[in-house]
Structure formats: C-alpha cells, structure tokens
mmCIF file as gemmi writes it, N, C-alpha and C atoms, coordinates in Angstrom:
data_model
loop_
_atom_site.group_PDB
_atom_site.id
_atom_site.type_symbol
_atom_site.label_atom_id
_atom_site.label_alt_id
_atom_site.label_comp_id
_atom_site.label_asym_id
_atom_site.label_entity_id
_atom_site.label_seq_id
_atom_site.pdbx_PDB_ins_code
_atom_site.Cartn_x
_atom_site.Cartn_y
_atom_site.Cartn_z
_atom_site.occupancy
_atom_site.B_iso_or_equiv
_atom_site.pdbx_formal_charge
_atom_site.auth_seq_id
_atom_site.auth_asym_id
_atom_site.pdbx_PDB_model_num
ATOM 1 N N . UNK Axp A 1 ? -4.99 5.862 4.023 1 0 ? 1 A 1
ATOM 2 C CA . UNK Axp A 1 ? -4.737 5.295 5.325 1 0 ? 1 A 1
ATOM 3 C C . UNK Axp A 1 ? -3.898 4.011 5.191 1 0 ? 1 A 1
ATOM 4 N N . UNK Axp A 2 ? -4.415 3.241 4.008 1 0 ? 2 A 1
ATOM 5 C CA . UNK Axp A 2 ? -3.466 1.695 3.987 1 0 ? 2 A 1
ATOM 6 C C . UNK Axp A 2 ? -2.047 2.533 3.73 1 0 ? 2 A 1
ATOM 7 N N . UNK Axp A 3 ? -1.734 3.463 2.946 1 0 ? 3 A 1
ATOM 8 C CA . UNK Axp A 3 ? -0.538 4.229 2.795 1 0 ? 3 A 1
ATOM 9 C C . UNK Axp A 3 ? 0.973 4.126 3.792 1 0 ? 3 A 1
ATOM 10 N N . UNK Axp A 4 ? -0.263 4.554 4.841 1 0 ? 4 A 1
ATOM 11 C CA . UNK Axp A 4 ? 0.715 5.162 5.91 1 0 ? 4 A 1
ATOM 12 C C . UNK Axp A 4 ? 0.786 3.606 6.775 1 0 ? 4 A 1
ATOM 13 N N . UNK Axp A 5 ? -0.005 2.631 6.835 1 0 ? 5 A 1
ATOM 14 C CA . UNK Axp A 5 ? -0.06 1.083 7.527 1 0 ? 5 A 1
ATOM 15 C C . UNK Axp A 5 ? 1.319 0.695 6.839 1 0 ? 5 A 1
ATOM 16 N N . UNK Axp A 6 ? 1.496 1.007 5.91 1 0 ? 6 A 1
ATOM 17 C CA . UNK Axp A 6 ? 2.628 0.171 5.342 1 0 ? 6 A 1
ATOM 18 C C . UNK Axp A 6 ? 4.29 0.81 5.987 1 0 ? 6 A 1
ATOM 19 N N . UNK Axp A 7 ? 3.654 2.086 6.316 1 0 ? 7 A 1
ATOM 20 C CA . UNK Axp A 7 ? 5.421 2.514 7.17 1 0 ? 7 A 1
ATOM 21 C C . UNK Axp A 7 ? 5.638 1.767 8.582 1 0 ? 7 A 1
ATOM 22 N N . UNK Axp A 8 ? 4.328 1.161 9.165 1 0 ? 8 A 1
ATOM 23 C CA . UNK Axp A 8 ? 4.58 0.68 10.325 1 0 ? 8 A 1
ATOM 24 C C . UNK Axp A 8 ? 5.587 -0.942 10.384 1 0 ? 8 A 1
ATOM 25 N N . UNK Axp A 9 ? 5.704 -1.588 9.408 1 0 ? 9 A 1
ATOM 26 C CA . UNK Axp A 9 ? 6.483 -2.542 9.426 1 0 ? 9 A 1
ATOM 27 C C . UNK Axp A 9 ? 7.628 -2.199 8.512 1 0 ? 9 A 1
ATOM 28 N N . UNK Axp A 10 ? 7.942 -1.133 7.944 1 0 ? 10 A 1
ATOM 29 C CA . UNK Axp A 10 ? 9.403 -0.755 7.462 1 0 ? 10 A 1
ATOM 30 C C . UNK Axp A 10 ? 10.152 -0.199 8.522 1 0 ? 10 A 1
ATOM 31 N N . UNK Axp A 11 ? 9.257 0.551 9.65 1 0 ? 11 A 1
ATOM 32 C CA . UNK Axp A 11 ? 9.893 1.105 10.664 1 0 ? 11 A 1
ATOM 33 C C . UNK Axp A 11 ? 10.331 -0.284 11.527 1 0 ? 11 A 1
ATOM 34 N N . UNK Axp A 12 ? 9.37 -1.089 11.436 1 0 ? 12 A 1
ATOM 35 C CA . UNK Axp A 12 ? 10.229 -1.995 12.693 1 0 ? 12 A 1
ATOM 36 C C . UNK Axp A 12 ? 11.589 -2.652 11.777 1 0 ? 12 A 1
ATOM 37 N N . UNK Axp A 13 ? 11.385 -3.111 10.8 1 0 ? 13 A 1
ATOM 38 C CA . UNK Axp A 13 ? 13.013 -3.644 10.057 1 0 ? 13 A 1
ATOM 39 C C . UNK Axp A 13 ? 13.768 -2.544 10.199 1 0 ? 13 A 1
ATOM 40 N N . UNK Axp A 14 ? 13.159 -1.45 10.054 1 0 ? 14 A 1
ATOM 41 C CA . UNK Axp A 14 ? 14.854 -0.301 9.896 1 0 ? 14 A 1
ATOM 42 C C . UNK Axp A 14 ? 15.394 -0.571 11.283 1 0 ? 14 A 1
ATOM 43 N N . UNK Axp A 15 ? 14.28 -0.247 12.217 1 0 ? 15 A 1
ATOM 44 C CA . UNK Axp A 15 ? 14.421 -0.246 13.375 1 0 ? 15 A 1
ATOM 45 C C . UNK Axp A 15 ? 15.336 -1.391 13.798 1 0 ? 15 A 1
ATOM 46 N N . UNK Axp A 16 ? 15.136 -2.539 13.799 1 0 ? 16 A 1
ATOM 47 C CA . UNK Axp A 16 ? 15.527 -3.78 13.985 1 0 ? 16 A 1
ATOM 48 C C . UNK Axp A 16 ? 17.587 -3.632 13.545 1 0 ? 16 A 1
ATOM 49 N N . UNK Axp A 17 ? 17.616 -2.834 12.394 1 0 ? 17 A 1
ATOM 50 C CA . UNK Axp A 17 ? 18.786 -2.951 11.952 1 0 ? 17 A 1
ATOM 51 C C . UNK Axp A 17 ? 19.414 -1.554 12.419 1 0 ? 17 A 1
ATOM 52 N N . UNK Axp A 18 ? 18.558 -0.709 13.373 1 0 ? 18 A 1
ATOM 53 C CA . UNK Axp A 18 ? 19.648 0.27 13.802 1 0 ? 18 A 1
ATOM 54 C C . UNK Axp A 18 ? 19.679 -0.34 15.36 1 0 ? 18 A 1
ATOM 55 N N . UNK Axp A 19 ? 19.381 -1.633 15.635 1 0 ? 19 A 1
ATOM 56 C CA . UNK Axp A 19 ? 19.916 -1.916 17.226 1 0 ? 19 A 1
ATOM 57 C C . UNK Axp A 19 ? 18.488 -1.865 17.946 1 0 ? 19 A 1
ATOM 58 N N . UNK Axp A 20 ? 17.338 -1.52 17.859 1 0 ? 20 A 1
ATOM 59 C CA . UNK Axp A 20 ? 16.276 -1.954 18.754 1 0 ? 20 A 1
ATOM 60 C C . UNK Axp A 20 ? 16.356 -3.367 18.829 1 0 ? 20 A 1
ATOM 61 N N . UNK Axp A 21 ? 16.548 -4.289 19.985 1 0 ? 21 A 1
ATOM 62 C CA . UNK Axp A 21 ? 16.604 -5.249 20.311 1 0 ? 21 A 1
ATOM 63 C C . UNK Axp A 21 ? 14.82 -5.948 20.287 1 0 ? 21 A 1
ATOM 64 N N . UNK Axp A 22 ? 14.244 -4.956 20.295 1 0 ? 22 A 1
ATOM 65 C CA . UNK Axp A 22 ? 12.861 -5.884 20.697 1 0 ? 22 A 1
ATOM 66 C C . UNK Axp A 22 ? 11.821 -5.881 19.468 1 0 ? 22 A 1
ATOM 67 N N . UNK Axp A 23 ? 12.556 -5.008 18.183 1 0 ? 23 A 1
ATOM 68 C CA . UNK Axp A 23 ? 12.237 -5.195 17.088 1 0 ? 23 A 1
ATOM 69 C C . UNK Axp A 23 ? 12.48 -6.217 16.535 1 0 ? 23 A 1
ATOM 70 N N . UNK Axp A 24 ? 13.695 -6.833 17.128 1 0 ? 24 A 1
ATOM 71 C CA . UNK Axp A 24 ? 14.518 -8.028 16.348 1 0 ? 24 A 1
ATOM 72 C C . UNK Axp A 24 ? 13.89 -9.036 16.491 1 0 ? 24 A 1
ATOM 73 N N . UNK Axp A 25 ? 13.079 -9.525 17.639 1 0 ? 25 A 1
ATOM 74 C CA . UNK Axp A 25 ? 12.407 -10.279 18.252 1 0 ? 25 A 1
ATOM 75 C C . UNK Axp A 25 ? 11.706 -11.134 16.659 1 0 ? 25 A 1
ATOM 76 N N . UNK Axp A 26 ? 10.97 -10.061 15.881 1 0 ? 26 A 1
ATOM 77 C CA . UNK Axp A 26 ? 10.682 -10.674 14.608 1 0 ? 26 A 1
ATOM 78 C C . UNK Axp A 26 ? 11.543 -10.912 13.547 1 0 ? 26 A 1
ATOM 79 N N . UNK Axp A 27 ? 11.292 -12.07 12.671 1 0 ? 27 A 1
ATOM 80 C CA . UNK Axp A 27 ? 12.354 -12.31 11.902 1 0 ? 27 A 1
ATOM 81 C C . UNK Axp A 27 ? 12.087 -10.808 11.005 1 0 ? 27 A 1
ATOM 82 N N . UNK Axp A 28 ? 13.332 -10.361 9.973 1 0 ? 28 A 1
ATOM 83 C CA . UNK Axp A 28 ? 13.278 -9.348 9.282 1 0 ? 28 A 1
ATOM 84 C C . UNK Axp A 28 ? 12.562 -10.021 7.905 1 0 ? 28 A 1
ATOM 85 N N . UNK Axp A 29 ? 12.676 -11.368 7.508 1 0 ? 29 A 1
ATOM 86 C CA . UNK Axp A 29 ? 11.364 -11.864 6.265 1 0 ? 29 A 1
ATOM 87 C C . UNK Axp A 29 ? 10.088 -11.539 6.669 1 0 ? 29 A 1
ATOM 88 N N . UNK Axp A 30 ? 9.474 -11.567 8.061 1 0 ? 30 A 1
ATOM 89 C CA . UNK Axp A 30 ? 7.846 -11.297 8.706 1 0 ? 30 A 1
ATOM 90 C C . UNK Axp A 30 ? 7.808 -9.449 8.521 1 0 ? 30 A 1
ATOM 91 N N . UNK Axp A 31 ? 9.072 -8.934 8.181 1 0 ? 31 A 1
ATOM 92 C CA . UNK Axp A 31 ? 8.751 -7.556 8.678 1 0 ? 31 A 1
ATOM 93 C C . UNK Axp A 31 ? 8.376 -6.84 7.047 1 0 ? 31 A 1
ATOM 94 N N . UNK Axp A 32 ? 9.51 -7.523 6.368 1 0 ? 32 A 1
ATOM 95 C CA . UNK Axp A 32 ? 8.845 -6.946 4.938 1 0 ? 32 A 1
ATOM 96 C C . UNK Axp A 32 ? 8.069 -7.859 4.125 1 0 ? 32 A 1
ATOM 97 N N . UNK Axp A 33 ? 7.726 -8.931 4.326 1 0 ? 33 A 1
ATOM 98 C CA . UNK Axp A 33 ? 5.868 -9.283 4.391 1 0 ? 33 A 1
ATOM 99 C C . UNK Axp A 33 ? 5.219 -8.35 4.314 1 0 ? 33 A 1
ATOM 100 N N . UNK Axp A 34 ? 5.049 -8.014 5.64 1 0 ? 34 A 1
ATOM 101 C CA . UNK Axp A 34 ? 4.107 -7.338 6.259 1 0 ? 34 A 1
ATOM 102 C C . UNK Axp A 34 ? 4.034 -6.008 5.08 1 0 ? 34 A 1
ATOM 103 N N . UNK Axp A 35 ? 5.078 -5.657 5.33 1 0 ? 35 A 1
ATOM 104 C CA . UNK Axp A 35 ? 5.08 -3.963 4.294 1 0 ? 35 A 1
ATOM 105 C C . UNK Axp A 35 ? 4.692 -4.623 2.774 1 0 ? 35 A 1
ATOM 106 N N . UNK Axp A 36 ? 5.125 -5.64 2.693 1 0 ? 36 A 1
ATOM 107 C CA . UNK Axp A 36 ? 4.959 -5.476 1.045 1 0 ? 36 A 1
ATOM 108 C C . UNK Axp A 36 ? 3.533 -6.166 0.725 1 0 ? 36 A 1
ATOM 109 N N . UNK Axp A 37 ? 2.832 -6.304 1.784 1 0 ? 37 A 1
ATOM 110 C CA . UNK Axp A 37 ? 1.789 -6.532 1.411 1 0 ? 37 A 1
ATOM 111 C C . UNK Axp A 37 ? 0.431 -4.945 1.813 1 0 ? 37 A 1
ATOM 112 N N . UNK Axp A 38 ? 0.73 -4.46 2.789 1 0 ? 38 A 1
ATOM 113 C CA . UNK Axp A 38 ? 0.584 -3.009 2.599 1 0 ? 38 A 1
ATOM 114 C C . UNK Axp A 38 ? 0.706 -2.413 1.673 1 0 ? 38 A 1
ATOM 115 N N . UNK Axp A 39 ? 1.858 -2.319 0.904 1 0 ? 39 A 1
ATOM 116 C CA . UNK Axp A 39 ? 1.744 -1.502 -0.162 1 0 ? 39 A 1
ATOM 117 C C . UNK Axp A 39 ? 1.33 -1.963 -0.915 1 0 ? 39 A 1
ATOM 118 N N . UNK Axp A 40 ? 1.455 -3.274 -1.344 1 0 ? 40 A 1
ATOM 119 C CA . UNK Axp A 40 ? 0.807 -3.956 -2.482 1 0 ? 40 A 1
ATOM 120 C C . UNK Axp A 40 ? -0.685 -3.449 -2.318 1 0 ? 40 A 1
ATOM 121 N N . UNK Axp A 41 ? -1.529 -3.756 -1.337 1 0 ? 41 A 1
ATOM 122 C CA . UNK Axp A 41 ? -2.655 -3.279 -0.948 1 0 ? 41 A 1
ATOM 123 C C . UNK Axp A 41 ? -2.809 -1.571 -1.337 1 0 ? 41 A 1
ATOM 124 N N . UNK Axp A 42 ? -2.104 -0.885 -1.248 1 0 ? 42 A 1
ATOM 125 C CA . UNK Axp A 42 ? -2.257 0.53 -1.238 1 0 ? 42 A 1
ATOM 126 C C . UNK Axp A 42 ? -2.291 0.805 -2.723 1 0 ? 42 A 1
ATOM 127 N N . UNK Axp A 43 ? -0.887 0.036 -3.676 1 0 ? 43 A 1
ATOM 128 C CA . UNK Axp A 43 ? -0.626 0.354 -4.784 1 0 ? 43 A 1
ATOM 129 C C . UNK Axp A 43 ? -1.849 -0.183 -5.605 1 0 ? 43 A 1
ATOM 130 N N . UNK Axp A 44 ? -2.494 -1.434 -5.353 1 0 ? 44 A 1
ATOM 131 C CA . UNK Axp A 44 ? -3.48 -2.068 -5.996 1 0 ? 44 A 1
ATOM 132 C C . UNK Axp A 44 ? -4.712 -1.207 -6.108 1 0 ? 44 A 1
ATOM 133 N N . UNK Axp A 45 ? -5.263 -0.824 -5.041 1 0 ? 45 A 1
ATOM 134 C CA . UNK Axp A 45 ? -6.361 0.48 -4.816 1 0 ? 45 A 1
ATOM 135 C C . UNK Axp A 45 ? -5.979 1.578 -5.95 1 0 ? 45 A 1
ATOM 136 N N . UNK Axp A 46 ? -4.934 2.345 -5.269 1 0 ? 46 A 1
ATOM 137 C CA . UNK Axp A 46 ? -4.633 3.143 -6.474 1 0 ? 46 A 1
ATOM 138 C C . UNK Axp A 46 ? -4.829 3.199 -7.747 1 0 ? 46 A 1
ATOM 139 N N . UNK Axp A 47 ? -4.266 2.284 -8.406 1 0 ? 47 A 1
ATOM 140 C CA . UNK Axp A 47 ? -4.201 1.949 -9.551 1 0 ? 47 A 1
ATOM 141 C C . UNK Axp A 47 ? -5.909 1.65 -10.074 1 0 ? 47 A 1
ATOM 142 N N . UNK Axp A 48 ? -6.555 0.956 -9.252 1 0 ? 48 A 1
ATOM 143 C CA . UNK Axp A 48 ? -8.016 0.247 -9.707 1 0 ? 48 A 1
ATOM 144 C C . UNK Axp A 48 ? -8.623 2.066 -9.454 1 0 ? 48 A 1
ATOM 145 N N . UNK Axp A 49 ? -8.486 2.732 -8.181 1 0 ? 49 A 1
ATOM 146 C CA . UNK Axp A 49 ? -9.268 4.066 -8.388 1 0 ? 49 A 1
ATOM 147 C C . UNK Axp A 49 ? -8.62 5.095 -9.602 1 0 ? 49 A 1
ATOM 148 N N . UNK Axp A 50 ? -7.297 5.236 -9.895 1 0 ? 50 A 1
ATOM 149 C CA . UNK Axp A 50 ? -7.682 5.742 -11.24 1 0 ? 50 A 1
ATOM 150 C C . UNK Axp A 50 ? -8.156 5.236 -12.671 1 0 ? 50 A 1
ATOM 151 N N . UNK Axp A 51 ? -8.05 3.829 -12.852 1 0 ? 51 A 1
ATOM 152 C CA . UNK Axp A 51 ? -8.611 3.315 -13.768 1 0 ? 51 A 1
ATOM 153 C C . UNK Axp A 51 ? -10.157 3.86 -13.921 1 0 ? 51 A 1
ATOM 154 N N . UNK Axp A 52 ? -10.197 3.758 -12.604 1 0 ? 52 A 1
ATOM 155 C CA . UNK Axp A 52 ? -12.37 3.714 -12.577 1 0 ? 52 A 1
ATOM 156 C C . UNK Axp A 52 ? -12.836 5.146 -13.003 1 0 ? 52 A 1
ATOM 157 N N . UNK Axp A 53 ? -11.902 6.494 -12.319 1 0 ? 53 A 1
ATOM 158 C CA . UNK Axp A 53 ? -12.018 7.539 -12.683 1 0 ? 53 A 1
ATOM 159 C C . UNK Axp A 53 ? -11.732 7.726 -14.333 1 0 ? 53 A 1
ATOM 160 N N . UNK Axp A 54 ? -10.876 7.193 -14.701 1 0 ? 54 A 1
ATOM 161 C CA . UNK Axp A 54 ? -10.361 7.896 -16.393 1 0 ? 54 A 1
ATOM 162 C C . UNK Axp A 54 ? -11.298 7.423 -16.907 1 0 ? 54 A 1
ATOM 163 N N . UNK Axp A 55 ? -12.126 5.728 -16.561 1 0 ? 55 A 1
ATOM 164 C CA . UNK Axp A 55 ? -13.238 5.822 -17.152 1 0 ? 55 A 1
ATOM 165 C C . UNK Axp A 55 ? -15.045 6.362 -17.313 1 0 ? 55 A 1
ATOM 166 N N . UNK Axp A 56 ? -14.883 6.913 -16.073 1 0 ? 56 A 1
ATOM 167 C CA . UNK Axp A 56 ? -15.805 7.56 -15.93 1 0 ? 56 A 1
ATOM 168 C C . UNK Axp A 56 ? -15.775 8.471 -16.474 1 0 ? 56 A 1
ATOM 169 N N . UNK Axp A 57 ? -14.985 9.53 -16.791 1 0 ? 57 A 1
ATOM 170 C CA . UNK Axp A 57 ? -14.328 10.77 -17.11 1 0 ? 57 A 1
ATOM 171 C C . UNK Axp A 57 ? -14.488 10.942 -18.654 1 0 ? 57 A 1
ATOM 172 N N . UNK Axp A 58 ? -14.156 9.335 -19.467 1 0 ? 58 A 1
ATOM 173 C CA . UNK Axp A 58 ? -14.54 9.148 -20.609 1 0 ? 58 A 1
ATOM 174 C C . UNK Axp A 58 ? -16.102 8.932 -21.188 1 0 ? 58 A 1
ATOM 175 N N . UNK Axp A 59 ? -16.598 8.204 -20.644 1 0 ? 59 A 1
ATOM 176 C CA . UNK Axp A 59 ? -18.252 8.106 -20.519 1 0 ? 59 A 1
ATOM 177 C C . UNK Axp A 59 ? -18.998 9.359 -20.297 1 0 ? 59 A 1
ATOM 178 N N . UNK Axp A 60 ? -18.273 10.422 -19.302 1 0 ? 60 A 1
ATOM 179 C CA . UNK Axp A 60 ? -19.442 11.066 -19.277 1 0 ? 60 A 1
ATOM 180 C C . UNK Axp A 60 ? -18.921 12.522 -20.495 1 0 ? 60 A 1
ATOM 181 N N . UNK Axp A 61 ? -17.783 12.374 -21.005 1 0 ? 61 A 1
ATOM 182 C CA . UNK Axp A 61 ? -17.841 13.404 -21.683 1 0 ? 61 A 1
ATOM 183 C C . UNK Axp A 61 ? -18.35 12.981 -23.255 1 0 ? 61 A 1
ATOM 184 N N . UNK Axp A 62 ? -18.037 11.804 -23.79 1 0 ? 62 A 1
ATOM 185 C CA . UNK Axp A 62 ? -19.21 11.266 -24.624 1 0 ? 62 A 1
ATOM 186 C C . UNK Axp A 62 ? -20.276 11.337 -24.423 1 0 ? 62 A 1
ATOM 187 N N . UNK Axp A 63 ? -21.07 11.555 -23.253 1 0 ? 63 A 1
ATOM 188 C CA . UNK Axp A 63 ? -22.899 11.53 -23.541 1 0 ? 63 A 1
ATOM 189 C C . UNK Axp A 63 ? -22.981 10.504 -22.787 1 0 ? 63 A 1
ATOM 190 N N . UNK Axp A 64 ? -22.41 9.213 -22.589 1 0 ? 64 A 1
ATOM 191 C CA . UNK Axp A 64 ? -22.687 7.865 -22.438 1 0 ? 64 A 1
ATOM 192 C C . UNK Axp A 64 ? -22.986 7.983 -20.525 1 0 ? 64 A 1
ATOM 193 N N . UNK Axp A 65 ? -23.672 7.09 -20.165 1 0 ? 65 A 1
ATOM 194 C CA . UNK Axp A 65 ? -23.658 6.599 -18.562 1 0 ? 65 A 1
ATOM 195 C C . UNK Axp A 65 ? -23.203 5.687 -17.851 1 0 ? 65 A 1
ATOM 196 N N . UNK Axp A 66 ? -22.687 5.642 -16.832 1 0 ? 66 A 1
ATOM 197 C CA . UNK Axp A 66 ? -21.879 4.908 -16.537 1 0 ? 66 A 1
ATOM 198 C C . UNK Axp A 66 ? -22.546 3.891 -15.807 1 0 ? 66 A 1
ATOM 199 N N . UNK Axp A 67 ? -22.656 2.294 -15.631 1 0 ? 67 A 1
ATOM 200 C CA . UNK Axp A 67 ? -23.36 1.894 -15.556 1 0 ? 67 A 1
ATOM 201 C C . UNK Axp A 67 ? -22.81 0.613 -14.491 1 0 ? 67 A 1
C-alpha cells in the first residue's frame, strides 16, 4: 500500500510539468519530498521484510528457533 502512496506525489510533479495549473500551486521540491520519502518508506520495509524472512528461513531449517 505505501507502494502505490508514493505514485500520488510523482503524479502531481509530472502533472505539474504537463500544464495542470493547480498542481503547480506546490513547489516541485515539496512534490518529490513527498515521493521520495514514500518510497524510501516502501523500499526500507522491503528490504527489513526480506532480511527477517531469509532469516527465519535459516533458523528453521537448522533446527534452531527463532526467537
């Protein structure tokens, strides 16, 4: 879901630069903020949920529990 949050402020900069006037309203630095902290958010998750999986994945095929 944070995924798709992050197209909503790339759409307003694209937007902004194909002529929507009321996109422009925001500066285009507030617009990819916004996205790059979305994705940052999205990419950060990611990354921490497969870490957590490969290690689980390792623990439990050793015997070991995950704790």
């Amino acid at each position: 879901m944070i995924g798709l949050l992050g197209f909503v402020p790339l759409a307003g900069f694209v937007g902004c630069g194909y002529g929507l006037t009321a996109l422009c309203a925001i500066p285009s630095e507030v617009w990819l903020l916004g996205w790059a902290a979305f994705f940052g958010s999205f990419l950060g998750l990611t990354i921490r949920l497969f870490r957590e999986r490969r290690k689980f994945e390792r623990g439990a095929a050793g015997g070991a529990t995950s704790s």
